[in-house]
C-alpha positions, 0 to 999 in steps of 0.5 A: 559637284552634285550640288552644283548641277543641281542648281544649274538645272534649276537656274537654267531656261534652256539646254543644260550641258556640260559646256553650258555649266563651264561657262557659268562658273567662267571656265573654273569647272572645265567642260571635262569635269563636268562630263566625267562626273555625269558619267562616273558618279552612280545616282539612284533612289537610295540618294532620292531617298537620303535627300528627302528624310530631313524634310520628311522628318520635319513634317513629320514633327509639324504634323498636328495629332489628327492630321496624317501623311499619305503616299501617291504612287503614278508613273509618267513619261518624259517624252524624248522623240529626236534622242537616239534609243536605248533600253532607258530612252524607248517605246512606253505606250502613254495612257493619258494619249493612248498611243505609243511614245518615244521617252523616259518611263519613271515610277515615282512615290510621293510623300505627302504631309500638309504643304509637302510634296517630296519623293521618297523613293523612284525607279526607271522603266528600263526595257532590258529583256527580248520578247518574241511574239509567239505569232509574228516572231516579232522580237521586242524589249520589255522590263524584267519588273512591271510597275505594279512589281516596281511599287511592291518592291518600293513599298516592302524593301528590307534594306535599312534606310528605304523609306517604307522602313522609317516613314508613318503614312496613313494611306497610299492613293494611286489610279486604277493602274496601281489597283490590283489585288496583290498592291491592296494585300501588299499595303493592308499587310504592311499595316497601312490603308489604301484609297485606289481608283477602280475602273467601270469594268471591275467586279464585286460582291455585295457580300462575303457569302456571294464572294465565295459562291462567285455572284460578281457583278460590275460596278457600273451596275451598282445602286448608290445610295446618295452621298454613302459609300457601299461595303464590298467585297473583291476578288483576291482581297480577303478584307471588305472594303468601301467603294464610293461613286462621283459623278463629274459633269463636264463643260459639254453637259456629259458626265463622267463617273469615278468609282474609288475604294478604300480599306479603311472602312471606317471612312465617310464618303466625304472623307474617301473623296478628300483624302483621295484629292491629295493624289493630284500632287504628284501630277503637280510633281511631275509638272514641276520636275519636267518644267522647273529642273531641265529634266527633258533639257539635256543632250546625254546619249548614253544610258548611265548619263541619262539615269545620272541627269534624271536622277540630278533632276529629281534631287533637284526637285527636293532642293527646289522644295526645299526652298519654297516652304522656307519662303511660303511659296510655290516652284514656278513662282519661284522659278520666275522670281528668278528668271525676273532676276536673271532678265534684270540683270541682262537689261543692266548689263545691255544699257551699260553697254550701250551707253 
């Protein structure tokens, strides 16, 4: 059943439901076959994880002997405003709107190797714990694991099978979300490196000595010499680390400042800059996932159909992967190869009915 659903949200245009995949088999598969699987089958990031190893093993055994696979994590939202709220489908505050939204709050992590592009391990925010405001009494629900604790968790699992056990990757990129201290230990204690994005407002030493007496200064107060990363040191961070500076200048002539650090210390500035550009596959991901597998297309009302349609999407997701870099080429021209396809064979069908 799995597999076809999985095919039915790739092929569908429209609202997917159980109705809806009934009909495409002609009645075959009762609308109540569907139904009972979407509500008893049981998908999380363990089948996220069994879907993607042979296409993670394969790049694996592409890569060439200087090249090297990286790890993205990022959350986003699938927005779900006219669905009823439980604790999956809530309030999450969306950074990139700055206001609060009604939807589906999921953490993902990507792997990424040459043209691959496939998640190896996801989590949902689910807001399961009341919390009353010391101040207003206000009583509201919150997770019991933030993201931060999610990507931890994801990252040092001892489970046989999760990906941190069996994937080689060389870094792990994220935004300043993902930036704290505990991540950068958890990653260096791992044996990996990192290449995070720092917001303006955090602090560093320029030297072991000036960490330990506490000399902080923020990193917009930084001179950087021309095209050369500086060696700094953070608070909560035993190692030194890199922190480069680009300025972007956008089209209304103002300019925008991005700071990144990295542990690998060995690293250009050039090449801090490069690696870290491989981060835009996962909002490449998310755009997919949320255009190419029906993920916001389905009428489930309960938490566990929810989950079970998400996750089907996801896996969608790495099927749909999966056929573009056997034919070369990417998700949405594959998606409207298809469609084209779909609307021919309407336009036959219209002509010989009215013939």
């Amino acid at each position: 059943m799995l597999d076809l659903y999985t095919d039915y949200l790739i092929s569908s245009t429209g609202q997917t439901s159980a109705t809806g995949l009934s009909r495409l088999f002609d009645g075959q598969l009762s609308h109540d076959q569907v139904t009972r699987w979407l509500s008893s089958v049981y998908l999380d990031s363990r089948q996220v994880w069994a879907h993607a190893k042979p296409l993670v093993r394969r790049a694996e055994q592409a890569l060439e002997a200087a090249d090297f696979a990286v790890l993205v994590v990022d959350d986003s939202i699938l927005e779900k405003a006219h669905t009823g709220a439980n604790a999956l489908l809530c309030t999450h505050y969306d950074h990139s709107l700055g206001r609060y939204v009604k939807g589906l709050n999921f953490v993902s992590l990507l792997y990424v190797a040459g043209p691959l592009s496939v998640p190896i391990a996801v989590e949902l925010v689910e807001k399961t714990q009341a919390v009353t405001d010391p101040k207003t009494q206000k009583v509201s629900q919150k997770s019991p694991l933030t993201k931060n604790e999610m990507l931890r968790a994801m990252l040092r699992v001892a489970l046989p099978g999760w990906p941190q056990q069996q994937v080689a990757y060389r870094y792990l990129l994220a935004d300043s979300w993902y930036a704290s201290a505990e991540n950068m230990n958890q990653v260096r204690e791992l044996g990996h490196d990192f290449i995070f994005a720092l917001p303006t407002s955090r602090t560093v030493a320029r030297s072991e000595v000036g960490r330990g007496n506490g000399e902080f200064q923020a990193l917009d107060t930084l001179v950087f010499p021309e095209g050369q990363p500086l060696r700094v040191w953070l608070r909560g961070v035993a190692e030194a680390v890199l922190v480069v500076r680009q300025v972007f200048t956008n089209k209304d002539g103002s300019q925008r400042v991005l700071y990144l650090v990295s542990s690998d210390t060995s690293l250009t500035w050039e090449q801090v800059t490069i690696i870290y550009q491989k981060r835009w596959k996962i909002e490449e991901y998310h755009k997919s996932l949320k255009q190419n597998t029906s993920m916001g297309k389905s009428p489930t009302k309960t938490i566990g159909t929810q989950a079970n349609h998400f996750f089907s999407s996801i896996l969608a997701y790495i099927k749909l992967e999966k056929i573009t870099r056997q034919l070369g080429i990417g998700h949405f021209r594959l998606k409207a190869q298809l469609y084209l396809r779909g609307l021919k064979a309407m336009h036959y069908m219209l002509t010989k009915l009215a013939a």
